[in-house]
KETORKE-873900 format. One record per residue (C-alpha): residue in one letter; z, y, x; residue number from 1. Coordinates in pm, 1 decimal. Example, Ala and Ser with C-alpha at 12.3 -4.5 7.8 and 13.67 -1.06 7.14 Angstrom:
BEGIN
+-----+----------+----------+----------+-----+
: res :        z :        y :        x :   n :
+-----+----------+----------+----------+-----+
:   a :    780.0 :   -450.0 :   1230.0 :   1 :
:   s :    714.0 :   -106.0 :   1367.0 :   2 :
+-----+----------+----------+----------+-----+
***
This chain:
BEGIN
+-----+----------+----------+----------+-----+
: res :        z :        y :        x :   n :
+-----+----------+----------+----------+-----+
:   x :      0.0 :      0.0 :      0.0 :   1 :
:   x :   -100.4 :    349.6 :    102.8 :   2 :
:   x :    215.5 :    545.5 :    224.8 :   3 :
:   x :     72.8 :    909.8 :    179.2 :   4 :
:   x :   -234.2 :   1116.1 :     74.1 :   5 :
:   x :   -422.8 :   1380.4 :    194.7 :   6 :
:   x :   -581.6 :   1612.4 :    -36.7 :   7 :
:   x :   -879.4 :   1852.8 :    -46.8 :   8 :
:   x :   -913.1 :   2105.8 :   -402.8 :   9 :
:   x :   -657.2 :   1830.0 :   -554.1 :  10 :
:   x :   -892.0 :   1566.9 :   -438.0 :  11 :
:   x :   -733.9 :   1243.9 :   -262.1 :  12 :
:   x :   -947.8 :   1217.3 :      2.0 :  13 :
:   x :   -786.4 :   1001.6 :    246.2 :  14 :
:   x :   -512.0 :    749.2 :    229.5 :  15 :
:   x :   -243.9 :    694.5 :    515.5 :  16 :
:   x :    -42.4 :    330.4 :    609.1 :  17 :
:   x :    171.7 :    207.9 :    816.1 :  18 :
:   x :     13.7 :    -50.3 :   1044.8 :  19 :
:   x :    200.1 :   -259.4 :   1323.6 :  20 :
:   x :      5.8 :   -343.3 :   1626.6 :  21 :
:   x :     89.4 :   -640.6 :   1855.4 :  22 :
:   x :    302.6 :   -501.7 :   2020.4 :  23 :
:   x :    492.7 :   -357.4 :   1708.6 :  24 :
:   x :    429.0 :     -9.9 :   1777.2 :  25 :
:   x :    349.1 :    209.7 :   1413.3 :  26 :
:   x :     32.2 :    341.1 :   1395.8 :  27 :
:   x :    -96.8 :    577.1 :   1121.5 :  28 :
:   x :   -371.7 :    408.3 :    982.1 :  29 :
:   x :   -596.4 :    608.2 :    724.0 :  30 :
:   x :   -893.2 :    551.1 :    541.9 :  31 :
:   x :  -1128.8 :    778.2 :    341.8 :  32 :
:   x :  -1176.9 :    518.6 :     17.8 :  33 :
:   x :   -802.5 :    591.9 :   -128.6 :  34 :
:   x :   -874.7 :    474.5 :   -479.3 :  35 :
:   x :  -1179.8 :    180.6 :   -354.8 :  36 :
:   x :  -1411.8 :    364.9 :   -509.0 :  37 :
:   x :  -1673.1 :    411.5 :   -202.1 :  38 :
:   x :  -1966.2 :    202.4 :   -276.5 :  39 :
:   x :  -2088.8 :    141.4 :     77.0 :  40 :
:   x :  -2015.7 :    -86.0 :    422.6 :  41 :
:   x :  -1723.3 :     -6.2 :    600.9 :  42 :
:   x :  -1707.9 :    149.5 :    928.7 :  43 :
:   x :  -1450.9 :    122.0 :   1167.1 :  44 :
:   x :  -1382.8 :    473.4 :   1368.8 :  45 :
:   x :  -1249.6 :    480.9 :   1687.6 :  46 :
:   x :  -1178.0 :    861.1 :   1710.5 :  47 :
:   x :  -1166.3 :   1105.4 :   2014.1 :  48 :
:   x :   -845.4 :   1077.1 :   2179.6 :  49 :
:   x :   -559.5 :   1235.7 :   1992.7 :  50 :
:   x :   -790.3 :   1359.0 :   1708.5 :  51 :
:   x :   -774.7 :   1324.7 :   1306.3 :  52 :
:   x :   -986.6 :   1280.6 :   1029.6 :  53 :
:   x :  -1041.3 :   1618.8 :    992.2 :  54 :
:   x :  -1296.0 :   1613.4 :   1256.8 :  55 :
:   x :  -1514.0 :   1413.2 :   1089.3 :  56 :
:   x :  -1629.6 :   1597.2 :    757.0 :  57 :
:   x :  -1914.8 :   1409.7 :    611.3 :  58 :
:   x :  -1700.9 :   1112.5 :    620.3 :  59 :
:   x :  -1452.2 :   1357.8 :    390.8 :  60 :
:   x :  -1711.6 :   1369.5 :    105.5 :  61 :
:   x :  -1688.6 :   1154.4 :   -179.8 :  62 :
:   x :  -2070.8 :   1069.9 :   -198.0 :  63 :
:   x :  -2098.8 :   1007.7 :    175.2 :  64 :
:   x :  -2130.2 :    609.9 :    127.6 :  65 :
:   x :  -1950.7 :    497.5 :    416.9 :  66 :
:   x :  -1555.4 :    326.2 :    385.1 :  67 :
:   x :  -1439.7 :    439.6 :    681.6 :  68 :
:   x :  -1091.0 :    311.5 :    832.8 :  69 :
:   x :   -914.0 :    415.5 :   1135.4 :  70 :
:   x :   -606.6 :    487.8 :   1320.3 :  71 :
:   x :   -385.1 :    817.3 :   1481.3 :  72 :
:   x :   -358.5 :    716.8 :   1867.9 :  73 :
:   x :     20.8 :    619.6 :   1980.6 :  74 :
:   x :    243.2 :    917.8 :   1988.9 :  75 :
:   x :      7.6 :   1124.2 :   1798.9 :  76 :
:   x :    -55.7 :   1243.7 :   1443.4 :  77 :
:   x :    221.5 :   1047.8 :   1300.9 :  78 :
:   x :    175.2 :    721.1 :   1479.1 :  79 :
:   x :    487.2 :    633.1 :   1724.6 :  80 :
:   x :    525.5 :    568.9 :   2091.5 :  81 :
:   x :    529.5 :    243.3 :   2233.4 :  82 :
:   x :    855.1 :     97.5 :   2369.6 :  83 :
:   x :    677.5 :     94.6 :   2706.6 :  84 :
:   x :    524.1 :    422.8 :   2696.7 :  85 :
:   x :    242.0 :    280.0 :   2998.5 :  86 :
:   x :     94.8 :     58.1 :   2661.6 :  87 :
:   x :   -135.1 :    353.5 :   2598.4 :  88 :
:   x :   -424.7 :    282.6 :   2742.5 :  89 :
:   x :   -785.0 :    172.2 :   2607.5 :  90 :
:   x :   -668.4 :   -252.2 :   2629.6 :  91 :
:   x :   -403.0 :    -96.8 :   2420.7 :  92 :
:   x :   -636.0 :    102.1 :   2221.7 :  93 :
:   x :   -851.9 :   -213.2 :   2114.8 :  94 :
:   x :   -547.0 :   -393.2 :   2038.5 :  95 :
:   x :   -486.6 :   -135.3 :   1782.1 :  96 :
:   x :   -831.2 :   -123.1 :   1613.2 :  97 :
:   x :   -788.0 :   -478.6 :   1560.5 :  98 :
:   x :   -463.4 :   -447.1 :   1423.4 :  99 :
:   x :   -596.5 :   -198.3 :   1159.6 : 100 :
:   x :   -956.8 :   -434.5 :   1076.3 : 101 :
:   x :   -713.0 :   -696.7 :    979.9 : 102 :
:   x :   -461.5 :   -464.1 :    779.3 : 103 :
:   x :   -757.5 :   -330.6 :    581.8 : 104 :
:   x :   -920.7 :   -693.2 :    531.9 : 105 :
:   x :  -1240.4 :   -601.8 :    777.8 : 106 :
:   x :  -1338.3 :   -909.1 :    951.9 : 107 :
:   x :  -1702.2 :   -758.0 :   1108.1 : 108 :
:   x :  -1828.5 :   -441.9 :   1109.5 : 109 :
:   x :  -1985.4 :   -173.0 :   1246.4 : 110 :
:   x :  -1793.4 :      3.5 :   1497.9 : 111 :
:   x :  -1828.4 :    418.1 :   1580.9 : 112 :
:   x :  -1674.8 :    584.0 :   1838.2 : 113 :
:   x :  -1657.0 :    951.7 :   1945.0 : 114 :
:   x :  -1544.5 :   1061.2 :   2273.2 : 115 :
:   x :  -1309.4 :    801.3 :   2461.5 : 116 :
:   x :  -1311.9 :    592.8 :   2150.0 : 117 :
:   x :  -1663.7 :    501.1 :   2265.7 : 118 :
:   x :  -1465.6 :    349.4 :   2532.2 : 119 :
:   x :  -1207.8 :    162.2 :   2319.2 : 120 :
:   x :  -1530.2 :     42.8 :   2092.2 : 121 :
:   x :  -1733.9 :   -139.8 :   2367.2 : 122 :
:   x :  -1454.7 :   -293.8 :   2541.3 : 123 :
:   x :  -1375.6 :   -460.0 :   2167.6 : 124 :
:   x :  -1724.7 :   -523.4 :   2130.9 : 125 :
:   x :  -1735.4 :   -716.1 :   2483.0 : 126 :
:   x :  -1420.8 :   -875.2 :   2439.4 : 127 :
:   x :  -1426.3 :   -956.5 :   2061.0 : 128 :
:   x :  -1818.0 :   -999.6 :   1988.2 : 129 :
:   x :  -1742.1 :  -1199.4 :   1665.3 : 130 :
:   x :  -1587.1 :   -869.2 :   1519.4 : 131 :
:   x :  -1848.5 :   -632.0 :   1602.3 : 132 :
:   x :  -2182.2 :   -589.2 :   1449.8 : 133 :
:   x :  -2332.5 :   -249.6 :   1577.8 : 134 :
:   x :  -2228.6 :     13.7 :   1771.8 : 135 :
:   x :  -2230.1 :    393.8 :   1703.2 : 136 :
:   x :  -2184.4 :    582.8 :   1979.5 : 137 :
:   x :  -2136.3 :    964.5 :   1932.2 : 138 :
:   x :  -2063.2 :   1216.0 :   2250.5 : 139 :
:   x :  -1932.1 :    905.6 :   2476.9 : 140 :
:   x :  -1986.4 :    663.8 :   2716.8 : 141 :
:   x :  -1881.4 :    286.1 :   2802.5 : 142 :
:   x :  -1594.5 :    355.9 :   3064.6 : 143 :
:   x :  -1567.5 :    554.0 :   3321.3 : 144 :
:   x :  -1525.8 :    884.8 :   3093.5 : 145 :
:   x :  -1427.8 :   1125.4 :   3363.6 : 146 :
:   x :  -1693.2 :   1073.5 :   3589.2 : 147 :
:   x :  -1912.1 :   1172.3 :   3316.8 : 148 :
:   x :  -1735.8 :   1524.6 :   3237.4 : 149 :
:   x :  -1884.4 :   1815.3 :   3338.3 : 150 :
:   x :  -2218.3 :   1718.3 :   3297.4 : 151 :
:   x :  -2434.4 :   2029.5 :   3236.0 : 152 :
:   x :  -2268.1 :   2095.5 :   3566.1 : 153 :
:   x :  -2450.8 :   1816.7 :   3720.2 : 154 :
:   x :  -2165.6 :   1713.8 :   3948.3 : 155 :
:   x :  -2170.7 :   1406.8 :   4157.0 : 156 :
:   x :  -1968.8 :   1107.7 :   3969.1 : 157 :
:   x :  -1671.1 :   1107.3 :   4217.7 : 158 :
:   x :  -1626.5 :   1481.5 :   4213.0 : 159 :
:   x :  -1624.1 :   1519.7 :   3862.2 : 160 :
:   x :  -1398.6 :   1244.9 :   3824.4 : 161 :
:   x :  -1190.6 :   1371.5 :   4100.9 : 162 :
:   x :  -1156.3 :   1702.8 :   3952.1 : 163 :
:   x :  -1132.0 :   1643.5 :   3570.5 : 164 :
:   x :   -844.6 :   1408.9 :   3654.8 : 165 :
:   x :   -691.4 :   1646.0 :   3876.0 : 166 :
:   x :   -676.7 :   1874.9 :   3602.0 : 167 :
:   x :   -493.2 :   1594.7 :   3358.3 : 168 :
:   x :   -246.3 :   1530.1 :   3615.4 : 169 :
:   x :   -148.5 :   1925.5 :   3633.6 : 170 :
:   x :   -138.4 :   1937.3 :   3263.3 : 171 :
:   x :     70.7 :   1629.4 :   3240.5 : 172 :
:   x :    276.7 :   1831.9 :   3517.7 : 173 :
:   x :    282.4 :   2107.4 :   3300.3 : 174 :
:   x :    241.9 :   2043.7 :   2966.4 : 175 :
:   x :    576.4 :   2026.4 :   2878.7 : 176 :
:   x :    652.1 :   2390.0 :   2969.1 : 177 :
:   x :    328.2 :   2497.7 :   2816.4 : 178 :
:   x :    361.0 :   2302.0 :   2448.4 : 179 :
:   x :    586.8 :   2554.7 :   2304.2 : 180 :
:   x :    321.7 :   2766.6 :   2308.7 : 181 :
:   x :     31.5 :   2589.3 :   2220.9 : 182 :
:   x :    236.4 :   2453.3 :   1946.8 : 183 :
:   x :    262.8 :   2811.7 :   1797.8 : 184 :
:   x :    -89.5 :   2917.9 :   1831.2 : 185 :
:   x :   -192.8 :   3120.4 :   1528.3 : 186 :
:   x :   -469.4 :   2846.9 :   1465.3 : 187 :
:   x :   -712.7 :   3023.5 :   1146.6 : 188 :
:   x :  -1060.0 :   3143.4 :   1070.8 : 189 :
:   x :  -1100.9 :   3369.8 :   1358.0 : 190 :
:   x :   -875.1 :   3112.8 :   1670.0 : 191 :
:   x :  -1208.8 :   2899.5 :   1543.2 : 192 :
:   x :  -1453.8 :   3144.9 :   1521.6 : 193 :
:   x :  -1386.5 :   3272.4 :   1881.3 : 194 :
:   x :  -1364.0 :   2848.7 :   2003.9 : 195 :
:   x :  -1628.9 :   2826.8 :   1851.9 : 196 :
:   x :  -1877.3 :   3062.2 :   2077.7 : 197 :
:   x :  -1700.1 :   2990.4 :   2370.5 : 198 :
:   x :  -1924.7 :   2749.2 :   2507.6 : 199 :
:   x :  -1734.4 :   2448.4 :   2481.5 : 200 :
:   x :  -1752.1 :   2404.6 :   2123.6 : 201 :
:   x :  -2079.1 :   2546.2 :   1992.1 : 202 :
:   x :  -2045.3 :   2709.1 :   1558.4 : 203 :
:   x :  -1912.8 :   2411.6 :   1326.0 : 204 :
:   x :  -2025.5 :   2338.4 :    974.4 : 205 :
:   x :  -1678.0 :   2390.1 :    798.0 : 206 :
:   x :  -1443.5 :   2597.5 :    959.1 : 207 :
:   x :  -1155.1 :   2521.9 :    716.8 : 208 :
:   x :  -1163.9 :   2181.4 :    841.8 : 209 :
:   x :  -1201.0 :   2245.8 :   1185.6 : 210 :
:   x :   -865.6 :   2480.9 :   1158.0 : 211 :
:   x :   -699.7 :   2163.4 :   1009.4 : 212 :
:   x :   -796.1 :   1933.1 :   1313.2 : 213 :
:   x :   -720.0 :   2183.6 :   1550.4 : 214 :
:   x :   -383.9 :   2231.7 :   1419.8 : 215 :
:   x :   -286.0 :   1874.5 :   1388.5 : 216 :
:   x :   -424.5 :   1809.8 :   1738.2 : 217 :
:   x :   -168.2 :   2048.2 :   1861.3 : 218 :
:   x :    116.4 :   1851.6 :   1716.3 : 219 :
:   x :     93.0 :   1621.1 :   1962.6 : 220 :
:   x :    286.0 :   1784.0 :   2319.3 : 221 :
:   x :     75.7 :   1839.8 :   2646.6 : 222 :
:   x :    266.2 :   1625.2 :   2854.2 : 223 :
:   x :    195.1 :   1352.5 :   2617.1 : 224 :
:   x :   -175.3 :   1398.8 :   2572.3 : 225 :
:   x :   -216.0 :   1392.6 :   2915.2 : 226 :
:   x :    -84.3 :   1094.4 :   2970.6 : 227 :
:   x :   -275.4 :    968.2 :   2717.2 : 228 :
:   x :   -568.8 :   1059.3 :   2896.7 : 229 :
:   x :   -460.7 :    957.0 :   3228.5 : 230 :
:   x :   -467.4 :    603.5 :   3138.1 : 231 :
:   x :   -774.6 :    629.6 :   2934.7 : 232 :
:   x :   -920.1 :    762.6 :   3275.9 : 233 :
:   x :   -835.4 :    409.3 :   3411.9 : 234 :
:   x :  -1108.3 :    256.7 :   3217.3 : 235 :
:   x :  -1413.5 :    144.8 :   3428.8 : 236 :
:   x :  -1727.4 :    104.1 :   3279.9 : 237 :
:   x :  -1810.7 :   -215.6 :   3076.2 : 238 :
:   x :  -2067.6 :   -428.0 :   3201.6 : 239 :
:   x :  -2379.7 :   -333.5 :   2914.1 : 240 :
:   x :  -2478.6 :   -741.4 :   2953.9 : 241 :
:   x :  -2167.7 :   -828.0 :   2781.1 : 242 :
:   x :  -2297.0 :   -639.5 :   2484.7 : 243 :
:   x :  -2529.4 :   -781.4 :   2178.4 : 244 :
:   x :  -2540.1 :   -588.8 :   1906.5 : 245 :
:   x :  -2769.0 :   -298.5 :   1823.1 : 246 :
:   x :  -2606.7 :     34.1 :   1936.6 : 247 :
:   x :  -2717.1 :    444.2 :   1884.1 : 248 :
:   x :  -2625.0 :    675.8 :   2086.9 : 249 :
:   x :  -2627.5 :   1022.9 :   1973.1 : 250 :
:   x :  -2602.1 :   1281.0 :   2241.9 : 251 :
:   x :  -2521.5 :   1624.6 :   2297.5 : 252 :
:   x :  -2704.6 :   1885.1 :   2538.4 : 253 :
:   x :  -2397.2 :   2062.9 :   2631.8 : 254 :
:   x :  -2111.9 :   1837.0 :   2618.0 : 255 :
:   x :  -1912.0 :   1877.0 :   2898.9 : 256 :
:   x :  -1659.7 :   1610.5 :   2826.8 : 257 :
:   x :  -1909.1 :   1310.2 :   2803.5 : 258 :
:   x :  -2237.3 :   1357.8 :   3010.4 : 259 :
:   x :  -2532.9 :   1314.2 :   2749.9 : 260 :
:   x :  -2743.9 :   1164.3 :   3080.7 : 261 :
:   x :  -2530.5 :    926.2 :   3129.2 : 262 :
:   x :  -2519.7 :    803.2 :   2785.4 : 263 :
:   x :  -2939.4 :    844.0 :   2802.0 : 264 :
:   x :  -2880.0 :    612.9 :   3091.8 : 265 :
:   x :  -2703.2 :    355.5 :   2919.9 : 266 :
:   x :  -2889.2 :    309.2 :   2653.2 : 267 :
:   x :  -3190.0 :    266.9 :   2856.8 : 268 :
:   x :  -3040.5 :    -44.4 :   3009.2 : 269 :
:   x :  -2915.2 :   -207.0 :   2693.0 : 270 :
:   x :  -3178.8 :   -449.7 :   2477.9 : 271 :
:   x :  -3124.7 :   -288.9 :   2164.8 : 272 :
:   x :  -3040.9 :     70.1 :   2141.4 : 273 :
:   x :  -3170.2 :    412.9 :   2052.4 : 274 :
:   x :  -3080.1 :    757.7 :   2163.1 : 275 :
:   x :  -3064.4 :   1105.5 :   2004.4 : 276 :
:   x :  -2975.4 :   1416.0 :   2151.5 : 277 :
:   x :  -2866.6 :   1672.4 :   1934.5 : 278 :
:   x :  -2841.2 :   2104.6 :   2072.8 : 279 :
:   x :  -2479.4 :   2138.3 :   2081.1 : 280 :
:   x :  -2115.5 :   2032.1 :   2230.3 : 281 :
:   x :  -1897.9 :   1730.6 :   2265.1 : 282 :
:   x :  -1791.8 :   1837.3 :   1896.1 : 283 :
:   x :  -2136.9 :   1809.9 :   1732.7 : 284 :
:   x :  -2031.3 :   1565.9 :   1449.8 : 285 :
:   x :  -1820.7 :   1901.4 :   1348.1 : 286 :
:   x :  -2121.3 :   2141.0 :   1437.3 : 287 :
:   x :  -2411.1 :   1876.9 :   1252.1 : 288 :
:   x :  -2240.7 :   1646.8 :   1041.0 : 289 :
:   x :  -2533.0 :   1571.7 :    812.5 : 290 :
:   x :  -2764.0 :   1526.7 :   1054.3 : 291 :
:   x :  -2508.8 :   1295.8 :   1250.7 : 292 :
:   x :  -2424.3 :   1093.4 :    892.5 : 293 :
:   x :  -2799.6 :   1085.2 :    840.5 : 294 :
:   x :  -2862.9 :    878.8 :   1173.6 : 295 :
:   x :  -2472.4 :    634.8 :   1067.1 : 296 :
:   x :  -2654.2 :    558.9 :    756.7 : 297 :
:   x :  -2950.4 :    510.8 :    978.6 : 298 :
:   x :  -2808.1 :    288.3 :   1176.1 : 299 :
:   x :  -2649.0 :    132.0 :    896.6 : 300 :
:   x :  -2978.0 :     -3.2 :    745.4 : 301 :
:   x :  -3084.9 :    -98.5 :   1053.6 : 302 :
:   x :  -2810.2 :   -344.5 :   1135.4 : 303 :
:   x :  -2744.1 :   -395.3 :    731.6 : 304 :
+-----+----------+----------+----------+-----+
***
């Protein structure tokens, strides 16, 4: 049974539980089918690290004819730390999404990923192939994130890793002095309208969502998030022969937190896959979301 709602215009559109993964850590599971009424396959997300649903708003809409079920990572939106708070990696990670298939009754599906949950989706898909029949991969690669970042700077691999996991390690450093503040951002209309030319996050389709995920992102402390990220950053890349089902990649030109060559790249050296590259940032499923649910649904046929 559901344990909360989230609402839009006093619209239930998305239904929280409480899952236990192996481990017996609490996640936050959610779906976007509260009342079953989605008539359409179901998808299972593997989000950008720390993020929420409200990223995602064309899987928000009641017509969009996807289920969609998914998870908060440990320690964030809701979900709890692990006794050993090193169980927060991208093993972990898959442990997780399997955790939440079988809560929700979802033997095989389609898996999508954005951002490091590309990651977590084609280590499951190489380690659990009889659960996995596509991948959607949206602004990520399969391991090795941080070497990626930084890629309209066209940095060599080791000194983009080196540096982008420098930075994590100062913010882990830091973060707890600095989380006070972020916490009280004011986070409305214009915080987003001024992210949103910055460069690293291009102008985004609903704004009033994009204030929502921003503000739940910044629940979660500094300190935390960077460790999160430090041992996501342990993830090498997974060997693209271990992988058999169709995949999509859908790019973006000026994502500098998951190098859109490299994910060119990849799906150049797998059997079955396609690749799209969309004009805008690492958030483009906020920035596009039609055009990114037009090439799921895509997909969806294709492997359907």
């Amino acid at each position: 049974m559901p344990t909360s709602a989230a609402r839009i215009d006093d619209r239930a559109v998305l239904a929280f539980h409480d899952v236990l993964s192996d481990d017996g850590t609490r996640l936050r599971a959610w779906t976007n089918d509260p009342d079953g009424s989605i008539d359409g396959p179901t998808v299972v997300l593997c989000n950008g690290l720390g993020t929420n649903p409200w990223t995602w708003p064309a899987l928000l809409r009641p017509d969009c004819g996807v289920r969609v079920v998914s998870w908060n990572h440990r320690g964030t939106g809701g979900s709890d730390r692990p006794v050993d708070v090193d169980r927060v990696g991208i093993d972990e990670f898959v442990e997780d999404a399997l955790s939440v298939m079988d809560h929700f009754g979802v033997d095989r599906a389609v898996l999508m990923g954005w951002s490091m949950g590309v990651n977590t989706m084609f280590e499951l898909a190489a380690d659990h192939p009889e659960r996995v029949t596509g991948l959607f991969a949206v602004a990520g690669v399969p391991g090795d994130t941080f070497s990626t970042m930084l890629g309209p700077l066209l940095l060599p691999r080791p000194a983009a890793r080196a540096l982008t996991v420098g930075l994590a390690h100062g913010l882990r450093l830091g973060g707890r002095a600095l989380t006070p503040i972020a916490s009280r951002l004011p986070v409305g209309r214009r915080a987003i309208d001024l992210l949103s030319h910055s460069g690293f996050m291009f102008p985004v389709a609903d704004p009033e969502l994009a204030v929502e995920a921003v503000r739940e992102f910044l629940t979660t402390p500094l300190d935390w998030y960077a460790h999160l990220a430090l041992r996501s950053s342990e993830h090498p890349r997974v060997p693209l022969s271990r992988i058999r089902v169709p995949v999509a990649f859908v790019a973006a030109s000026y994502d500098v937190l998951a190098g859109s060559r490299h994910m060119r790249t990849a799906a150049a050296r797998l059997v079955d896959a396609t690749y799209v590259e969309l004009r805008g940032s690492h958030f483009i499923q906020m920035e596009q979301p039609e055009r990114v649910h037009e090439l799921l649904l895509a997909f969806l046929r294709r492997v359907g």
